[in-house]
C-alpha positions in Angstrom: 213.0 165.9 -121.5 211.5 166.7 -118.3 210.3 170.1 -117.5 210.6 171.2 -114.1 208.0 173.4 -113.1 208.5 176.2 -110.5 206.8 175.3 -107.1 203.9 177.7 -106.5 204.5 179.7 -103.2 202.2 178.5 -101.0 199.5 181.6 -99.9 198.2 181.8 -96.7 194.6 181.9 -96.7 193.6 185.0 -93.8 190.2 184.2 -94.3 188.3 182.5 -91.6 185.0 182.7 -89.6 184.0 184.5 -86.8 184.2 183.0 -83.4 181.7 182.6 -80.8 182.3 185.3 -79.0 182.6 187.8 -82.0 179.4 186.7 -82.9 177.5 187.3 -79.5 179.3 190.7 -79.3 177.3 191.4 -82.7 174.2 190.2 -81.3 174.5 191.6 -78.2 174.9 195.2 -80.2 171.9 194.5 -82.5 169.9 193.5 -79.8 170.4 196.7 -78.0 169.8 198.4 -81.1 166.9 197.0 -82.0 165.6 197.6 -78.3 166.2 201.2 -78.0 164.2 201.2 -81.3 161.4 199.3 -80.2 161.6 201.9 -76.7 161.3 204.7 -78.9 158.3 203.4 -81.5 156.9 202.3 -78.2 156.9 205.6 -76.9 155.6 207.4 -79.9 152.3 205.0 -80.4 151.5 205.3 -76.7 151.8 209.5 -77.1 149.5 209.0 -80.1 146.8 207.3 -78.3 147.1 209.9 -75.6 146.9 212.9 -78.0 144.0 210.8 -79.5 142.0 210.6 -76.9 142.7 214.0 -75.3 141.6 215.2 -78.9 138.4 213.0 -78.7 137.1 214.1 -75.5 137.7 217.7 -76.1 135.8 216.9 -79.2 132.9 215.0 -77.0 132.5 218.1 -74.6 132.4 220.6 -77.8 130.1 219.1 -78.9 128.0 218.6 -75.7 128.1 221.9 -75.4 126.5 223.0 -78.7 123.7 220.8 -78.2 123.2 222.4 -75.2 124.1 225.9 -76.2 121.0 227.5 -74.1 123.4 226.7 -71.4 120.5 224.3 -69.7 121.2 220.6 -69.7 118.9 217.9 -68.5 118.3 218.0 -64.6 118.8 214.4 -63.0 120.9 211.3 -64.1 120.2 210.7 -67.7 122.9 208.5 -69.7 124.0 211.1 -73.1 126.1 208.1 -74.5 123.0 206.9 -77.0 121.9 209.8 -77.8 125.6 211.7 -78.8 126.3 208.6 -80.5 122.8 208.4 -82.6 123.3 212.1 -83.4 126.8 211.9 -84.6 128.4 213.9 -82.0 130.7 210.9 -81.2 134.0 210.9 -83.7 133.6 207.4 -85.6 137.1 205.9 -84.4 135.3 206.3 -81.0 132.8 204.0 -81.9 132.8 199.8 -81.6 130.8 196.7 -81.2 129.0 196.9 -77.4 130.0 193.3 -77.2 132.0 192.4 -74.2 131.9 195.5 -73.2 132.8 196.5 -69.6 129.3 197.9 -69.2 127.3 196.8 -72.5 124.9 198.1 -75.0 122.6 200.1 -72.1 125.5 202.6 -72.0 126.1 202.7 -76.0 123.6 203.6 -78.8 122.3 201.8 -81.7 126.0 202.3 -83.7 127.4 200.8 -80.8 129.5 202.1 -77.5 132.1 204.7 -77.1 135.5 203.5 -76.2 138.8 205.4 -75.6 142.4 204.7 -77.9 142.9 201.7 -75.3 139.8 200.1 -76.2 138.3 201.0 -72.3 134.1 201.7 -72.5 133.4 205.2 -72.3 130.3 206.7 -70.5 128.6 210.3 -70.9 126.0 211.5 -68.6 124.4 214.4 -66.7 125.0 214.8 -62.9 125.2 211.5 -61.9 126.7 212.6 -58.3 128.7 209.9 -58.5 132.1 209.6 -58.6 131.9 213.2 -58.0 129.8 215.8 -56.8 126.3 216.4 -58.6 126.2 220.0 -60.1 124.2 221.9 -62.1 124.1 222.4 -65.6 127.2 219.9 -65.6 128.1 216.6 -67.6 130.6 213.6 -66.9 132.5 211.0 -68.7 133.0 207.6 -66.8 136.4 205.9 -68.4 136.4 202.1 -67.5 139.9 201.4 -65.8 143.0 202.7 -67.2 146.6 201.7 -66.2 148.7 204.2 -64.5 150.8 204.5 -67.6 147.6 205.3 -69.9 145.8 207.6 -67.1 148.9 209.5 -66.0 149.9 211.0 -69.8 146.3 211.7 -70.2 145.5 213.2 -67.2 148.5 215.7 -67.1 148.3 216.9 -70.4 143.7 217.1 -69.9 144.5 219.2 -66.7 147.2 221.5 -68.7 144.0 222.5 -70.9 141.7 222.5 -68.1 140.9 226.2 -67.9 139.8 226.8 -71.5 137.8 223.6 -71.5 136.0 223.9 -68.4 137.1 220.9 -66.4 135.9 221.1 -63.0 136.7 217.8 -61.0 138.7 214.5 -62.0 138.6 211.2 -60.3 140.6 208.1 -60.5 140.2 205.3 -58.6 143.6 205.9 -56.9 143.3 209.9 -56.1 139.9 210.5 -55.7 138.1 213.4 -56.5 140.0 216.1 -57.0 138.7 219.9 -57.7 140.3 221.1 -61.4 141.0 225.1 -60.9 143.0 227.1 -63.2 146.4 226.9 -60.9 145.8 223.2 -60.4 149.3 221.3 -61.2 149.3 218.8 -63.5 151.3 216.3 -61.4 148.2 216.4 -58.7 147.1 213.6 -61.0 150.1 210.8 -61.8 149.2 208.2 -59.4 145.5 208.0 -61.0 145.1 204.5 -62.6 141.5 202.6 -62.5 138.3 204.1 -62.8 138.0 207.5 -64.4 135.3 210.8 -63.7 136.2 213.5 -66.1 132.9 216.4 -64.9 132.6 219.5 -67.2 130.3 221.9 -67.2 128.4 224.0 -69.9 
């Protein structure tokens, strides 16, 4: 005898893939995501190297400073780079291979030159007079060119400390020499981009 079996209800299967459009609404969303991420790390390891390098200078002109704690420095143009460097007044990080460098191993010492977080040749010496004005008992750092981007957040924030650190004149390429005094705003220096003259004195 035959059985008859019951007919299975036929289920509707809901399941079914995403279209095209659903899916570029999802990547369209990730990809923002993932950009204001990449903004924000962005911003964080360019502040870095700013604080970095604000922290190494300060560091530089310290120790300047104690080596010349007499408060007489050298009369004349004499390059300090080799001889800060030699004497381990330059932080390490500071320090790299003179090779290819903007201005090569005459500015550097025998551990190599001084360069800033952005990997731009840095230069100490004694009143050069040039990019800015010679002075006595002074010192200056020459920055090889820095993007407006790089010189503008480090600038600012170097001129907001100016007063206890004894900044006296800046210089950039694009504003020229300008006189640091203890009311001096910060924004005075946002367009500088180029070649940098940091002068200090003792």
């Amino acid at each position: 005898m035959l059985s008859v079996l019951p007919k299975r209800s036929r289920s509707v299967d809901r399941r079914r893939a995403f279209t095209l459009t659903e899916i570029a609404i999802v990547l369209g969303v990730m990809g923002m995501i993932l950009g204001a991420i990449w903004g924000a790390a962005s911003t964080v390891y360019a502040n870095k190297k700013t604080t970095a390098a604000l922290q190494e200078i300060l560091s530089i002109v310290a120790n300047v400073r104690g080596l010349y704690a007499n408060g007489q420095i050298p009369g004349g143009s004499q390059v300090l780079s080799p001889m800060l460097i030699n004497a381990g007044q330059v932080p390490s990080n500071m320090i790299g291979s003179c090779a290819g460098s903007t201005y090569g191993a005459s500015y550097g010492g025998t551990a190599g030159c001084i360069f800033t977080p952005w990997n731009t040749q840095v230069i100490v010496w004694t009143q050069i007079g040039w990019p800015l004005p010679a002075q006595t008992n002074a010192f200056e750092f020459f920055i090889a060119p820095l993007t407006n981007a790089q010189c503008a957040s480090f600038a600012m924030q170097l001129i907001q400390q100016a007063a206890p650190n004894g900044l006296d004149y800046f210089y950039s390429d694009t504003t020229g020499a300008i006189q640091i005094l203890p009311n001096t705003s910060p924004t005075l220096v946002q367009s500088c981009q180029g070649n940098i003259g940091l002068q200090f004195t003792l």
